[in-house]
C-alpha positions in Angstrom: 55.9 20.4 -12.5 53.0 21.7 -11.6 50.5 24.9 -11.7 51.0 27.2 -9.2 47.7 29.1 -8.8 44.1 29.9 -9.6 42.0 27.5 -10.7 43.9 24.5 -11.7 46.0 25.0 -8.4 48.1 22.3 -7.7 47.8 19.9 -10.7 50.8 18.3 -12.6 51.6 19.1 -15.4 53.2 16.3 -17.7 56.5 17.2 -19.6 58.1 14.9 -22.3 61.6 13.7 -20.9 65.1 14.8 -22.2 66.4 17.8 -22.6 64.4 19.2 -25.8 62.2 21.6 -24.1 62.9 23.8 -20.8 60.4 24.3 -18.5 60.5 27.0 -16.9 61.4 26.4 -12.7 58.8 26.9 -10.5 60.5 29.7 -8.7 60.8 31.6 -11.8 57.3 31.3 -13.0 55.6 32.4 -9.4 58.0 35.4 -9.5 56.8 36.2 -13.0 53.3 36.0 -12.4 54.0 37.8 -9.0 55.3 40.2 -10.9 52.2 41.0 -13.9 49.3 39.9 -11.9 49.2 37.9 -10.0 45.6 37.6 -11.8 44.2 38.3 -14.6 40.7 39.7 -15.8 40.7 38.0 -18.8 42.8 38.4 -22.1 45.1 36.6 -24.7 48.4 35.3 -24.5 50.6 34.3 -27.1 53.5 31.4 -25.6 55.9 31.9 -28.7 57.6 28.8 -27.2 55.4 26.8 -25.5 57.2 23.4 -24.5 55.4 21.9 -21.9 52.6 24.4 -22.2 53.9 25.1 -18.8 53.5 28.6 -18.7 50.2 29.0 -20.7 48.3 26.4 -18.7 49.4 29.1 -15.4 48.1 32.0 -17.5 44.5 30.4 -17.6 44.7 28.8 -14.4 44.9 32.6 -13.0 42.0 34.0 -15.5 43.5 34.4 -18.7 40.7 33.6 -21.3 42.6 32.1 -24.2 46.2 31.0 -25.1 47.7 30.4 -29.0 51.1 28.3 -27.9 53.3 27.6 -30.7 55.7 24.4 -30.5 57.0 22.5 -33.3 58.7 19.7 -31.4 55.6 17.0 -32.0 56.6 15.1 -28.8 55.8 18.4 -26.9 52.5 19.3 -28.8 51.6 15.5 -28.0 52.4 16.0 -24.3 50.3 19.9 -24.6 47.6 18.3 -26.1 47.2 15.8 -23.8 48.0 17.8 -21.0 44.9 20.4 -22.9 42.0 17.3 -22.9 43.2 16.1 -19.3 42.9 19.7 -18.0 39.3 20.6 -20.0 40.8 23.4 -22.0 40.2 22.3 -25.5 38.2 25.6 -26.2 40.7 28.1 -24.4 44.1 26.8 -25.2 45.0 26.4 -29.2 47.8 24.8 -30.0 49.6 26.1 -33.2 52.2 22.8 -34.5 54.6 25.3 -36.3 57.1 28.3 -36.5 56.2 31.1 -34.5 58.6 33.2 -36.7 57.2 32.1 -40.3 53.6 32.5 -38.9 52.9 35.8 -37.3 51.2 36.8 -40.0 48.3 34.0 -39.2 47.5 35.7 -36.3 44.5 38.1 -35.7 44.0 40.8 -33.0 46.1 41.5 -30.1 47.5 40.4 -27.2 47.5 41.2 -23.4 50.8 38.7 -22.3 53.1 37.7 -25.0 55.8 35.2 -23.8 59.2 34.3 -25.2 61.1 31.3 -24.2 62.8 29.8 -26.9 65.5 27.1 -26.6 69.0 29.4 -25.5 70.7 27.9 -28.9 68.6 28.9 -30.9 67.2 32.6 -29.7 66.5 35.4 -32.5 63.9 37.4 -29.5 64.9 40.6 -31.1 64.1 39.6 -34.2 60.8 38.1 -33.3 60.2 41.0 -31.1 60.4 43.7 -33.9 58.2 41.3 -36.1 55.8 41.4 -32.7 55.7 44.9 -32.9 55.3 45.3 -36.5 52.1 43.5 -36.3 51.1 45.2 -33.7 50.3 41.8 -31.7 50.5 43.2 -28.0 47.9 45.3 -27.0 48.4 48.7 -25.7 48.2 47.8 -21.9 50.3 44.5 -22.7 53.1 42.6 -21.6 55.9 41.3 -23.4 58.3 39.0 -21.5 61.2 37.1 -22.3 63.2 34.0 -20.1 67.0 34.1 -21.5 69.7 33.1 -20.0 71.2 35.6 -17.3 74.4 36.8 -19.5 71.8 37.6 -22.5 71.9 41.6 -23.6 68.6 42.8 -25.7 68.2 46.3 -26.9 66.4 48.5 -24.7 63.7 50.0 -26.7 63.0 47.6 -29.8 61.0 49.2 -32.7 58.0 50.2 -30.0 59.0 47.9 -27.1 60.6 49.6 -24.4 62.1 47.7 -21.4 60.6 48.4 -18.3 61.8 45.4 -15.5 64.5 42.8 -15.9 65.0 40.1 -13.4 67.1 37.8 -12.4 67.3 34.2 -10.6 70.4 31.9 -11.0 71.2 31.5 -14.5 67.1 32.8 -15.4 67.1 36.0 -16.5 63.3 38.1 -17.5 63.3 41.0 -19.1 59.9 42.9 -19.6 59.0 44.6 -22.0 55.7 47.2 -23.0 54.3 49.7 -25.7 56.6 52.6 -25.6 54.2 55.6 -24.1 52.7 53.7 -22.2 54.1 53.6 -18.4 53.2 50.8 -15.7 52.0 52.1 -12.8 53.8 50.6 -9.7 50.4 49.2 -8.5 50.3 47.6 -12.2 49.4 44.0 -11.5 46.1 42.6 -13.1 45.4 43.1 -16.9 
């Protein structure tokens, strides 16, 4: 595994071995960021799931200015964190070693790119994404995406997330989500 793009280009990413955490295939992850940026121009992100980090460490790599990933697997926060000191991000990345779903509330402002990759087994995204929305955690402009697996059905407005994109690449399914009123251009792109 490895970052695809902007500053880190080309670097490996470690991953903890076994089956615990997915990381998301490199096919699927340049099609994402393909897809919302390719770059951004600064901004937050909130990795609900992180794993690997896989997907956050990409986010900054392309411009992103910080990242709050939550994992509670501690062989994956070990492998993030070292992955965070190897990589120099210790002041951009901020790795959060619990629940996403019993700690929203610990979380302040809002966010440009809010991703959602939990383990298939055990998804509750619409749940989380109401709770998201209730909050108020993704900006106006923002991005809310979620990795399922390609059979998976989500609602498609969710308190005030509508669904705007959905995707699909083998058994990878994204669905994208954003505030609902506000429309993506089809030049969208950077945030």
């Amino acid at each position: 595994m490895r970052i695809i793009a902007g500053k880190l280009r080309s670097l490996k990413i470690e991953t903890i071995e076994g089956e615990k955490t997915r990381p998301t295939a490199d096919r699927v992850k340049e099609a994402v960021f393909s897809s919302i940026g390719p770059y951004f121009y600064g901004g937050k992100m909130l990795d609900c799931y992180a794993g690997s980090g896989n997907i956050g460490f990409e986010a900054l790599s392309r411009g992103i200015d910080e990242v709050d990933g939550f994992e509670i697997d501690s062989k994956a926060c070990a492998c993030i964190k070292a992955n965070v000191k190897r990589f120099k991000l210790e002041n951009q990345y901020h790795l959060h070693q619990k629940d996403v779903m019993a700690h929203l509330d610990e979380l302040k402002g809002e966010y440009d790119l809010i991703y959602l990759d939990p383990p298939y087994a055990k998804q509750q995204n619409e749940k989380l994404m109401t709770m998201i929305a209730k909050r108020k955690l993704l900006s106006e402009e923002g991005i809310l995406i979620v990795e399922s697996r390609k059979e998976d059905e989500f609602k498609e407005e969710i308190a005030d997330l509508r669904c705007y994109k959905k995707a699909y690449y083998g058994i990878t399914k994204i669905s994208y989500y954003e505030r609902n009123g506000y429309e993506k251009s089809n030049d969208s792109g950077n945030l």
